[in-house]
VODRENDREN-850229 format. One line per field, with one value per residue: residue number from 1; residue in one letter; x, y, z of N, C-alpha, C, O in turn. Coordinates in pm, 1 decimal, padded with zeros to 6 digits. Last residue first. Example, Ala and Ser with C-alpha at 12.3 -4.5 7.8 and 13.67 -1.06 7.14 Angstrom:
2
num c(2:1)
residuo c(S:A)
n_east c(01285.0:01319.0)
n_north c(-00225.0:-00569.0)
n_up c(00708.0:00780.0)
ca_east c(01367.0:01230.0)
ca_north c(-00106.0:-00450.0)
ca_up c(00714.0:00780.0)
c_east c(01290.0:01320.0)
c_north c(00003.0:-00330.0)
c_up c(00787.0:00780.0)
o_east c(01340.9:01423.6)
o_north c(00113.8:-00331.9)
o_up c(00803.9:00846.5)
This chain:
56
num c(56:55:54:53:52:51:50:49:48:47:46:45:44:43:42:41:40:39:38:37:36:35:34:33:32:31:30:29:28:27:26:25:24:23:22:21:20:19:18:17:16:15:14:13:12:11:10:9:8:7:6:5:4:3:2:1)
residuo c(X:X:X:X:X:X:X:X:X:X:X:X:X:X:X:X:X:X:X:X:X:X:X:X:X:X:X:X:X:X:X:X:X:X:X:X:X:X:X:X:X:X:X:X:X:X:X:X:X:X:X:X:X:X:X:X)
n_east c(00644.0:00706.5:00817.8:00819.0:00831.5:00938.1:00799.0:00551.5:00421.5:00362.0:00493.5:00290.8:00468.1:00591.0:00852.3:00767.6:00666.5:00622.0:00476.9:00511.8:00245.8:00101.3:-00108.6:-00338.2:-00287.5:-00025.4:00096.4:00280.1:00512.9:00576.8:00442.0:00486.2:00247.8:00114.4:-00206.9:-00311.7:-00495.5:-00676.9:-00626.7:-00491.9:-00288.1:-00123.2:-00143.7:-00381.9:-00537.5:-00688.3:-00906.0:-00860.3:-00628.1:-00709.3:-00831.9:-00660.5:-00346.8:-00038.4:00086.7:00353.0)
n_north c(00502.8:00829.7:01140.3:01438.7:01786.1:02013.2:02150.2:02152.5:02218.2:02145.6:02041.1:02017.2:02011.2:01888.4:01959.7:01875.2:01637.4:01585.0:01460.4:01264.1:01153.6:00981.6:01059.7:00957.8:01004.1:01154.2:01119.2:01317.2:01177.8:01059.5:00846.6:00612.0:00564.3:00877.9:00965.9:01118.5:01304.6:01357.3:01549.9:01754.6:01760.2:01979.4:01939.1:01729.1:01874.9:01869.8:01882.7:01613.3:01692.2:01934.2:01705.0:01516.3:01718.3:01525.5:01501.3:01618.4)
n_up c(-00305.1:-00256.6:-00311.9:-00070.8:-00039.6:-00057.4:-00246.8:-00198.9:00154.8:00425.7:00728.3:01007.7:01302.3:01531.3:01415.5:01090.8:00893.4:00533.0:00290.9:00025.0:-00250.8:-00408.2:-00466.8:-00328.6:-00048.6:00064.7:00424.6:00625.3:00844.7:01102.8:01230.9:01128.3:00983.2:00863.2:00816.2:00457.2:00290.3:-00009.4:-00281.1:-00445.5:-00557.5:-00420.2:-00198.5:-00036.9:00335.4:00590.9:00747.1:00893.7:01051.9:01185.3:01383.9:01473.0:01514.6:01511.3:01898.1:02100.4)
ca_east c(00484.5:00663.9:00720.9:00932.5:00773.8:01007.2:00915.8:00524.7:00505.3:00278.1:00536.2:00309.3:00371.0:00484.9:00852.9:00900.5:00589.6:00726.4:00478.6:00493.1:00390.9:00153.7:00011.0:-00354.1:-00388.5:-00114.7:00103.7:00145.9:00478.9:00669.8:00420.5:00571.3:00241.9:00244.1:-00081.9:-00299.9:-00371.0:-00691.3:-00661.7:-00614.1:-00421.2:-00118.2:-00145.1:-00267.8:-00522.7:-00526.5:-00934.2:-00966.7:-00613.4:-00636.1:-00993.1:-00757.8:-00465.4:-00144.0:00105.7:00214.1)
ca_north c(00410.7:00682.9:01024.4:01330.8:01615.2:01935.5:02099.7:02050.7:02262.4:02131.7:02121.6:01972.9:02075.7:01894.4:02003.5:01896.5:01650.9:01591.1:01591.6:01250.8:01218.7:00927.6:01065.9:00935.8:00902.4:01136.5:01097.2:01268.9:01248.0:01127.5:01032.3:00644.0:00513.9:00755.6:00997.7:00952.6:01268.2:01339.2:01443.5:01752.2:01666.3:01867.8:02115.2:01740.6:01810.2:01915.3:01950.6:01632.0:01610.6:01914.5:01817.9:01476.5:01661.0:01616.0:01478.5:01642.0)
ca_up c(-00342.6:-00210.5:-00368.8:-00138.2:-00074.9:00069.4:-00309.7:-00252.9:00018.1:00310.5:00614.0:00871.8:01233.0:01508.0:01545.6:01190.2:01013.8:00623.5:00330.1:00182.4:-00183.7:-00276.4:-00610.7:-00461.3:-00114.0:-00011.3:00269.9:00601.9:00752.4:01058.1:01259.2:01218.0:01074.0:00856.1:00883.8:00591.0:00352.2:00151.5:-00210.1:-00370.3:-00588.8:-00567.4:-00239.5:-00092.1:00136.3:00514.1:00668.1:00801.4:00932.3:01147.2:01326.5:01408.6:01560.2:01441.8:01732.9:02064.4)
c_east c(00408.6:00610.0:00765.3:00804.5:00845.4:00900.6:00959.9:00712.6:00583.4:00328.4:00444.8:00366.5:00408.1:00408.8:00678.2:00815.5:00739.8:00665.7:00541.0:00527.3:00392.7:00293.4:00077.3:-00220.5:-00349.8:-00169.4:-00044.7:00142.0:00372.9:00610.5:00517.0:00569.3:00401.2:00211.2:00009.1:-00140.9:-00391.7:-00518.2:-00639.6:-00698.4:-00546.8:-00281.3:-00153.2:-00300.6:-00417.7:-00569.4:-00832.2:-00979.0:-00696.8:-00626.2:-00857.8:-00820.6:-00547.9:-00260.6:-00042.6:00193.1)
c_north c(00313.3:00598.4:00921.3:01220.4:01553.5:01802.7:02028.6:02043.1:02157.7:02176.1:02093.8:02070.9:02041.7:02015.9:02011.4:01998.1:01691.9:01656.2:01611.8:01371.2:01234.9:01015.3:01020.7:00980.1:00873.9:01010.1:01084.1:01256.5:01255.2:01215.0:01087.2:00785.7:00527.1:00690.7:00900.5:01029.4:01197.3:01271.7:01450.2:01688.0:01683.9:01794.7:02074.7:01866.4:01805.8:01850.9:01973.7:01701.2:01605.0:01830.3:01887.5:01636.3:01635.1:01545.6:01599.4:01598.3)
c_up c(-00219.2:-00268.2:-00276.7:-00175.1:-00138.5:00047.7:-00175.4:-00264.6:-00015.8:00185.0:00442.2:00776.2:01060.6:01452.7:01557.4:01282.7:01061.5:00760.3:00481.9:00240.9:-00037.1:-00278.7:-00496.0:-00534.3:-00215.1:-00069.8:00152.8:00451.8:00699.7:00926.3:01185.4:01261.2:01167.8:00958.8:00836.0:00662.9:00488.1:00197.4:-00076.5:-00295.9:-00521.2:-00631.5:-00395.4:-00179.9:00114.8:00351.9:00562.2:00718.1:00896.4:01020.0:01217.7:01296.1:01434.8:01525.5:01693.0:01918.8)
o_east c(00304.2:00491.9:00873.1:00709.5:00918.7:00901.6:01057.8:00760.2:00654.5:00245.7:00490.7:00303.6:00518.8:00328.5:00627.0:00738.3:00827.4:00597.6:00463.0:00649.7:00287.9:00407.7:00185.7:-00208.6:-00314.3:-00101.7:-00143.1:00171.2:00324.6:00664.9:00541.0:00664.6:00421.1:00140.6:-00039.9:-00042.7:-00463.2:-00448.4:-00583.4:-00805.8:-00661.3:-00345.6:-00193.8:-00410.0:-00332.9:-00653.7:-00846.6:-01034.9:-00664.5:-00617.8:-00922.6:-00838.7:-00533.0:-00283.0:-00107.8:00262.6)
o_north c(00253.0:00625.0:00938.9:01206.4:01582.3:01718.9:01961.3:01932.5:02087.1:02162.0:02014.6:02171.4:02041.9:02091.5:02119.3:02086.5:01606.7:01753.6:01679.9:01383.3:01221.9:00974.3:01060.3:00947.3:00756.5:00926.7:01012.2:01344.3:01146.7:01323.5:01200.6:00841.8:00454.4:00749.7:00829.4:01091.5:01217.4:01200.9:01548.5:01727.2:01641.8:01798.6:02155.7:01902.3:01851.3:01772.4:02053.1:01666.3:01570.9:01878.0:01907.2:01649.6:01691.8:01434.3:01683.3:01643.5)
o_up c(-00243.6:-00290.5:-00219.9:-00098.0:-00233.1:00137.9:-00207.5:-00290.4:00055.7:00095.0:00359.9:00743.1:01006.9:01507.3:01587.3:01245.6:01076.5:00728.4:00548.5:00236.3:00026.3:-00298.7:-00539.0:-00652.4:-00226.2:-00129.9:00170.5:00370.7:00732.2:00906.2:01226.9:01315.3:01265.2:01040.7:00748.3:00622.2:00586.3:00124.8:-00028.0:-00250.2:-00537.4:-00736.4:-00478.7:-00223.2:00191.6:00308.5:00469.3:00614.1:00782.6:00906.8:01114.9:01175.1:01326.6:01573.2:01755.3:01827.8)
């Protein structure tokens, strides 16, 4: 089961406050703007900032 849509509208980054993009491998949802990636286990978003890992 992935994230649902009504879900990702309302998630933010706990950081910025910005909007979060799925991955294109479901694996994590990453911030717009400081681009950390917030980790997707057993379909459900772990939102704590110390299990984010940066990306560019």
């Amino acid at each position: 089961m992935a994230i649902s849509k009504d879900l990702l509208e309302i998630l933010v980054c706990p950081v910025c406050k910005a909007t979060l993009d799925l991955k294109a491998d479901q694996s994590g949802l990453k911030c717009v703007e400081c681009h950390r990636v917030y980790p997707i286990r057993d379909d459900i978003p772990v939102m704590l900032v110390d299990e984010a890992k940066i990306e560019e």
